[in-house]
N, C-alpha and C positions, 0 to 999 in steps of 0.2 A: 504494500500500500504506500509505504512512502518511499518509494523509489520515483525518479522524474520520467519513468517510461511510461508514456499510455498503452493501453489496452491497445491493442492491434485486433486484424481480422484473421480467422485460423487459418492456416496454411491447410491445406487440404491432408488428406492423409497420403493419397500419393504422391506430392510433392514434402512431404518430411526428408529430412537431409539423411542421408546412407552415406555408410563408409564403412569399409573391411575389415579398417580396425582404427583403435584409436588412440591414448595415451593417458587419460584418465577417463574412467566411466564412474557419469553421478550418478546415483538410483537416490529415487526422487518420490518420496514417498504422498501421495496428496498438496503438491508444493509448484514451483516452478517446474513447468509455465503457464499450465493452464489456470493458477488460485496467486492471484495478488495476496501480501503480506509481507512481515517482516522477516521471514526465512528466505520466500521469493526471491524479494530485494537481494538479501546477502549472497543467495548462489546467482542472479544476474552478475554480483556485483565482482564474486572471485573468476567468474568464467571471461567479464571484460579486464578482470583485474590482471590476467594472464595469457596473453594474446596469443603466445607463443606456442603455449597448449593446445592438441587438437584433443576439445570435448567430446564424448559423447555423452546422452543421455537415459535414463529408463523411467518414466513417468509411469509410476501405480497407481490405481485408484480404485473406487468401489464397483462406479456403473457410470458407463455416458453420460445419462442424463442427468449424471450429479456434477458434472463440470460445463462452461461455456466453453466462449473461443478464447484461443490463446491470450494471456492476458500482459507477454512479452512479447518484446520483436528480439527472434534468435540473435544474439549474437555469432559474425561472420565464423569464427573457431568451433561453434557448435555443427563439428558434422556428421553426427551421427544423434537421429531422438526416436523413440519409438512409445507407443503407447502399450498401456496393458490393463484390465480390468476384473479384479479379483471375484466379482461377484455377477458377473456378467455370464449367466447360463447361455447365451448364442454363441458365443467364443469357446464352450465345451468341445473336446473331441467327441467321436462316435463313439459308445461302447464298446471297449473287447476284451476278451476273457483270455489269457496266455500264461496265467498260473497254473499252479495247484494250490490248491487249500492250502498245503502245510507253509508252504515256499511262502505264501502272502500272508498268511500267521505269524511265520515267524519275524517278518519284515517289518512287521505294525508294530509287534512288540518290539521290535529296534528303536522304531521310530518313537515311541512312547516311554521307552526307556532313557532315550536322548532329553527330551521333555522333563522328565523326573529329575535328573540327573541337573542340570540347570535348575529346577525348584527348590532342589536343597542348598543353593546356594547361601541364603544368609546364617542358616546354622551350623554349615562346613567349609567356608569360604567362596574365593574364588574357584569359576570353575575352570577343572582340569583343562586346558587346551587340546591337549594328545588325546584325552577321553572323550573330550568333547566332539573331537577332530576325524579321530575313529567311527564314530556313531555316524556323524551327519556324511563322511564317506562311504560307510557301508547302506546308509539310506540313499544317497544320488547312485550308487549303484547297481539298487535292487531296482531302484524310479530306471535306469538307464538300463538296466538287461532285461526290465518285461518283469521281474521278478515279486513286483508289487505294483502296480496299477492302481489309477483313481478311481476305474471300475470294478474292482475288488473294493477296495475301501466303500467304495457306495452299494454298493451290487451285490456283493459276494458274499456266499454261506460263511466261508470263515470269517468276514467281517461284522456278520450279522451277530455269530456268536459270540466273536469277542465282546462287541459291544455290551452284549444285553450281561456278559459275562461284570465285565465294567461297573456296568448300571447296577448290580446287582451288590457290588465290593464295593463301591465307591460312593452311589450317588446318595445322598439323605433329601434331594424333592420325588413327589410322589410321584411325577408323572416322568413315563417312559417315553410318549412321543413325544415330548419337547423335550428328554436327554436324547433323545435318537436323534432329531433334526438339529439340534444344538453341535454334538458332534460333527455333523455333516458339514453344516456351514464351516465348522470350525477350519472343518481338515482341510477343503477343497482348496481353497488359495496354495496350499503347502505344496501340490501338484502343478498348479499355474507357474508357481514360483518357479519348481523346478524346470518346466518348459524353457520360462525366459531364460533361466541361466545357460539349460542347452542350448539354445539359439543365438546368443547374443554375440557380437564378433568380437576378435581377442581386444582385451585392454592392457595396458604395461600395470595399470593399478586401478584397484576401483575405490569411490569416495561416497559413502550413503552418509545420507545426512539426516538419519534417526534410527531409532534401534527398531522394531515392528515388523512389518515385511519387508521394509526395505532393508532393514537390517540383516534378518533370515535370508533374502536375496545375497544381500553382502558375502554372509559366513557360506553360504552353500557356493558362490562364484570362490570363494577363496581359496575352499579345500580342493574344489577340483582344479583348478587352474596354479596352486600355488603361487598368485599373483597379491603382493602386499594389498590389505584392504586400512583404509582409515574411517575413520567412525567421526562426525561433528555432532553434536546434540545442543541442539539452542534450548529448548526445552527437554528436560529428562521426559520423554516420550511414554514411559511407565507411567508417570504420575498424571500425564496430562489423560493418557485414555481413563485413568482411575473416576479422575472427575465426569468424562465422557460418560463410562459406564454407572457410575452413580446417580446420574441424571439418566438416563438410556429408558423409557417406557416400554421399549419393544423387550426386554428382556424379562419374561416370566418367572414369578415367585410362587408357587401352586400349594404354599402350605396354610393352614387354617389359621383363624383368625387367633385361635388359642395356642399354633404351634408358633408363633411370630414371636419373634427377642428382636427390638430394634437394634441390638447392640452385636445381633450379628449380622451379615451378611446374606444374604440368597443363595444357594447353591449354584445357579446360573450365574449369578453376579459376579460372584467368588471364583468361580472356572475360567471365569473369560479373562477376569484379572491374572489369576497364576498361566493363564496363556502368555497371557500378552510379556508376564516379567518370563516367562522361560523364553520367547523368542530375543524379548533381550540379552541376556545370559547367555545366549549362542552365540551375539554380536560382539557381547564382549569381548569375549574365549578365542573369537577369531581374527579379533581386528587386531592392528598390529600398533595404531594412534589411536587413544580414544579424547576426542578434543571436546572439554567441556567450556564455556564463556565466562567461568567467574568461578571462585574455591567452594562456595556455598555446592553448585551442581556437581562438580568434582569432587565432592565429600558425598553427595551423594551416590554418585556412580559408584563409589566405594561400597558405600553400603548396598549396593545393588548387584555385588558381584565382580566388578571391575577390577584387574591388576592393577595394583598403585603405580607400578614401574609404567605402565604404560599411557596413562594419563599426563594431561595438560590441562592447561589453561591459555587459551589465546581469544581475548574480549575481539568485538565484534570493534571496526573502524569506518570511517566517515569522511565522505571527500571534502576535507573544510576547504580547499579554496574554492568553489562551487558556493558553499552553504555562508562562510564569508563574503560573497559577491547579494547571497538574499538577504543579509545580515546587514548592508550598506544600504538594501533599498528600504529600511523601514525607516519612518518618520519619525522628529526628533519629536519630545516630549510625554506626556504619561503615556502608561501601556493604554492599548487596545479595549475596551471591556467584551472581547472575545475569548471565550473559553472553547479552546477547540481538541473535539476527541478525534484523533484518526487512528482509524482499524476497519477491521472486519465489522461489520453488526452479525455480532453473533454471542454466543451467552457466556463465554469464556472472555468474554470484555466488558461485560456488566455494564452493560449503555442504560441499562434502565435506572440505577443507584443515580449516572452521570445527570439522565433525565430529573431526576426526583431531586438531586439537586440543584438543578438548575432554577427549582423551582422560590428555594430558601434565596439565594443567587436573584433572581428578579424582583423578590420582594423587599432588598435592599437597594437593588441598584438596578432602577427601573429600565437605565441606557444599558445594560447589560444583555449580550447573546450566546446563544449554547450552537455550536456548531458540530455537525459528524460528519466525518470528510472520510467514505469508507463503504465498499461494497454491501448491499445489502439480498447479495443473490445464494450467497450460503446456506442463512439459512432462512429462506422468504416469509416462515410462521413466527420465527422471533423478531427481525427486522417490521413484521405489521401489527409484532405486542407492542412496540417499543413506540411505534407512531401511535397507537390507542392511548399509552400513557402518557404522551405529549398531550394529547387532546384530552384527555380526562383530569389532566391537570392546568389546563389553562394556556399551555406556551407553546401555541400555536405560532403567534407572532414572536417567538422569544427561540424557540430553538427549530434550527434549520438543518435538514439530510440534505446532503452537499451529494454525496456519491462518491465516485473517484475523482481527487483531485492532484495537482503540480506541486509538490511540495513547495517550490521556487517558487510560484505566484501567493501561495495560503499564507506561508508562514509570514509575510511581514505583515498581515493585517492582525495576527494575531497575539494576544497578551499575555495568555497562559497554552500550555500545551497539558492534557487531563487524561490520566491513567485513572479509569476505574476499571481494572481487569482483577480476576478473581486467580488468575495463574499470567507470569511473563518471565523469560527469562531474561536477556539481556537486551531492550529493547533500541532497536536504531531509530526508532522514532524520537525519545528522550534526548539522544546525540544528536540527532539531527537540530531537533529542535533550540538544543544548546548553542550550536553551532549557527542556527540562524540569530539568538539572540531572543529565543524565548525562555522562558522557564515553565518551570513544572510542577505539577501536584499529581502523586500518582498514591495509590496503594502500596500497601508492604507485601512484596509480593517479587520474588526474582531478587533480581540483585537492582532494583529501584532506588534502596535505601542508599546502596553503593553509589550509584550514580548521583544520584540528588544530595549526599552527606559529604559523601568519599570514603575511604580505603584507607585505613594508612594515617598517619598522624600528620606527615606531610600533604596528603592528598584533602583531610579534614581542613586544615590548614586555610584552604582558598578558601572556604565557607559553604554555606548550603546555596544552591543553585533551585528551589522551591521549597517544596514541602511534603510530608510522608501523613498518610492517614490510613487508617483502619479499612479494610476490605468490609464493602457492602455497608458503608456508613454516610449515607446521604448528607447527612445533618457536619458532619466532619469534614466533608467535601467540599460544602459549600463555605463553611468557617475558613479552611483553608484559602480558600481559591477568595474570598472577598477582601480577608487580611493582606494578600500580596498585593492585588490589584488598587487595595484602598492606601498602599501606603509606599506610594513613588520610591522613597530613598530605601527603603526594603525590597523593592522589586528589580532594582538597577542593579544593585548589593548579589541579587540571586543572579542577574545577567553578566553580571560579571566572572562571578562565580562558575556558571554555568560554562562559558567562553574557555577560561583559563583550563577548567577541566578537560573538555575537550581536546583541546590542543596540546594538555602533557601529556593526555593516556589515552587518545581514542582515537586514531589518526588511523585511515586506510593505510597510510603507509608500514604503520610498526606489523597490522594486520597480515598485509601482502607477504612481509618479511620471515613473518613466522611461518605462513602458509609455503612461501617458496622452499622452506628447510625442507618441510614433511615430501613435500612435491617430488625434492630433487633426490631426496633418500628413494620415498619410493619407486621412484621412474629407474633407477639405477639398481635396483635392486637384482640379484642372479635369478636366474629364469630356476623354479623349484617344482614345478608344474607336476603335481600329482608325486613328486617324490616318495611321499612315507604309505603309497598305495602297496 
């Protein structure tokens, strides 16, 4: 979203760029290029950042019709992008049957044993690599000899037994067809996955940039190609499906009104989450960088299974002479009284809190507007709560849905730049906004606190660059956001502030510099291509 590229029109699918091979491949999980955002932005911004690099790309996603048109224009080094859609039954093979029962028995339980095995992570450590490594090779192998098939798994008498065997040791919800189709959904991507990696054409290293399927993509291209993989995580990707699946209606809880403990979990709920951390756990195991934006998520990653030895930290960075050029066109004198949010409208940025304050926000300062500068095609049922709550609270004339907008044009009209997100890791939007000469009020939530306090006793030192409030605290929001704006030599104090930080720690350049290490390790790395097979 705050990246200065518009939305383009899609390139067709047969005109997506092909090439044989390429030099680093990003697997691209729900992200660039078809989903504007703050992830988007950062891989436009390393793929322009590295000219010299031939990209290529793997875009996953759910279903077609949950993405538009492309919402970048490729960059020229991007030659190779392919799509793929994990839930999309037209893209199914045909049925076929090429096992025996035992042969695909035994293969599941590989495969589920690989699973397990990554789940005991936090009460036996790190997982094994070599165990790890072993498992998910002798599964692309059974998927690559016919020896287990996604027709077996869905089809097949031995898989039927396993299951209900499963269901039977395993499951405490009452209901067997929603374990049986639960299962199904589950597995089926794990077969697509392994498609794209058979198909995809050689890379010198590949770069996914979260743990999930793309991740799973990541470890299963790794062991078979023995090609270095590196790991980015803007958001630890565990936590954020956590909150997904917390919120998630579609996922069934079938137990009585008297078997219900709020204080635990659903069975359903619970499964999809130790899914979601085992397929991390495999990224871990096999990635060889795992790049987290700040100590806070790198402490996490730890706790999540991750090798310390192979952990970082490299903060996201910001083209300040660009943002220094929007930073010259603003007007001398007090700020703005525009409060503006940019993001997604979607429920993991809590636009409605932003809304509800706006409203405390008008009732003091009646010149005052609420702005959302930020796609509302995500997710169309909560971007048309969020307008009801405009209207059911009055500030119709007071807060305005912008859509996508030019960072370069928005920001000088602006006073405050407004995080109310309920989860962010290291947002470039805040940088940005620093760097044009806005300040901030965000949530505590990421490393926010970091950016808007500092780090460090030297980094503290320049002062605070806005203000930190409570997630999901209207009333807080709006204290904040009136205090800065109502009181000049306090908001210049945070502009400054804001400026200074930028430019000693947040610079596309220092970014570039660390990324060129990992880049050049990895590119030169000896060809180890199925070695410990």
């Amino acid at each position: 979203m705050s990246t200065a590229t518009r939305p383009t029109a899609e390139t067709p699918a047969q005109t997506l760029p092909r090439a044989d091979g390429v030099d680093i491949m990003l697997l691209l999980e729900g992200t660039f290029p078809y989903v504007s955002g703050g992830v988007s932005s950062w891989v436009n911004q390393i793929i322009r950042g590295f000219p010299d690099i031939r990209f290529g790309g793997v875009f996953v996603g759910s279903r077609p019709e949950d993405y538009g048109p492309m919402r970048y224009q490729l960059p020229p080094n991007v030659v190779h992008l392919e799509r793929h859609y994990l839930h999309d039954p037209a893209h199914d093979p045909p049925p076929r049957r090429t096992a025996s029962a035992r042969s695909a028995l035994a293969q599941m339980q590989t495969l589920h044993e690989a699973f397990r095995q990554a789940r005991a992570v936090p009460k036996d450590g790190p997982v094994d690599p070599d165990v790890m490594g072993r498992m998910l090779r002798e599964t692309i192998d059974a998927m690559e000899s016919g020896a287990m098939t996604e027709h077996e798994l869905l089809h097949g008498e031995a898989a039927w037994s396993y299951i209900t065997d499963q269901y039977r040791t395993f499951s405490t919800d009452p209901s067997f067809v929603d374990y049986f189709w639960t299962v199904r959904i589950m597995h089926a991507p794990i077969w697509k996955l392994a498609r794209i990696a058979r198909s995809l054409p050689p890379a010198r290293a590949y770069h996914t940039i979260s743990t999930g399927y793309a991740g799973f993509l990541g470890a299963l291209l790794k062991v078979a190609t023995g090609r270095p993989l590196l790991l980015s995580e803007h958001g630890i990707y565990t936590k954020e499906r956590k909150i997904d699946l917390f919120q998630a209606e579609w996922i069934r809880d079938n137990r009585g009104v008297f078997e219900k403990d709020v204080s635990q979990l659903s069975y359903f709920r619970d499964l999809w989450i130790r899914f979601f951390e085992s397929l991390g756990r495999m990224c871990y195991a096999a990635a060889d960088e795992i790049v987290s934006l700040y100590e806070a998520n790198r402490l996490r990653q730890l706790a999540d299974g991750a090798p310390a030895e192979r952990t970082r930290n490299i903060p996201n960075g910001i083209d300040l002479p660009r943002l220094t050029r929007v930073r010259a066109a603003r007007k001398d004198g007090p700020p703005p009284p525009v409060l503006c949010l940019i993001g997604r409208v979607v429920p993991i940025k809590d636009v409605k809190t932003f809304i509800r304050a706006m409203r405390t926000v008008a009732n003091e300062r009646p010149d005052a507007a609420g702005w959302i500068a930020g796609p509302e095609d995500e997710d169309p049922a909560y971007a048309r709560e969020c307008r009801a709550v405009v209207e059911g609270l009055g500030l119709a004339d007071k807060v305005r849905f912008l859509g996508f907008q030019k960072i370069d044009e928005l920001l000088p009209k602006v006073g405050l730049l407004i995080l109310s997100s309920i989860s962010e890791a290291l947002p470039l939007v805040i940088l940005e906004g620093f760097a044009a000469g806005v300040p901030s009020v965000s949530t505590d939530v990421g490393s926010c606190r970091q950016l808007i306090e500092g780090l460090g006793d030297e980094d503290r030192a320049l002062g605070s660059a806005g203000a930190i409030v409570r997630i999901a605290d209207p009333q807080a929001l709006a204290r904040a956001s009136l205090d800065l704006l109502g009181d000049v030599a306090r908001w210049q104090a945070a502009q400054t502030a804001g400026v200074a930080r930028v430019e000693r720690y947040y610079t596309q350049e220092r970014m570039f510099g660390a990324y060129a290490e990992l880049y050049r390790s990895a590119l030169e790395a000896p060809d180890r291509a199925r070695s410990k097979r």
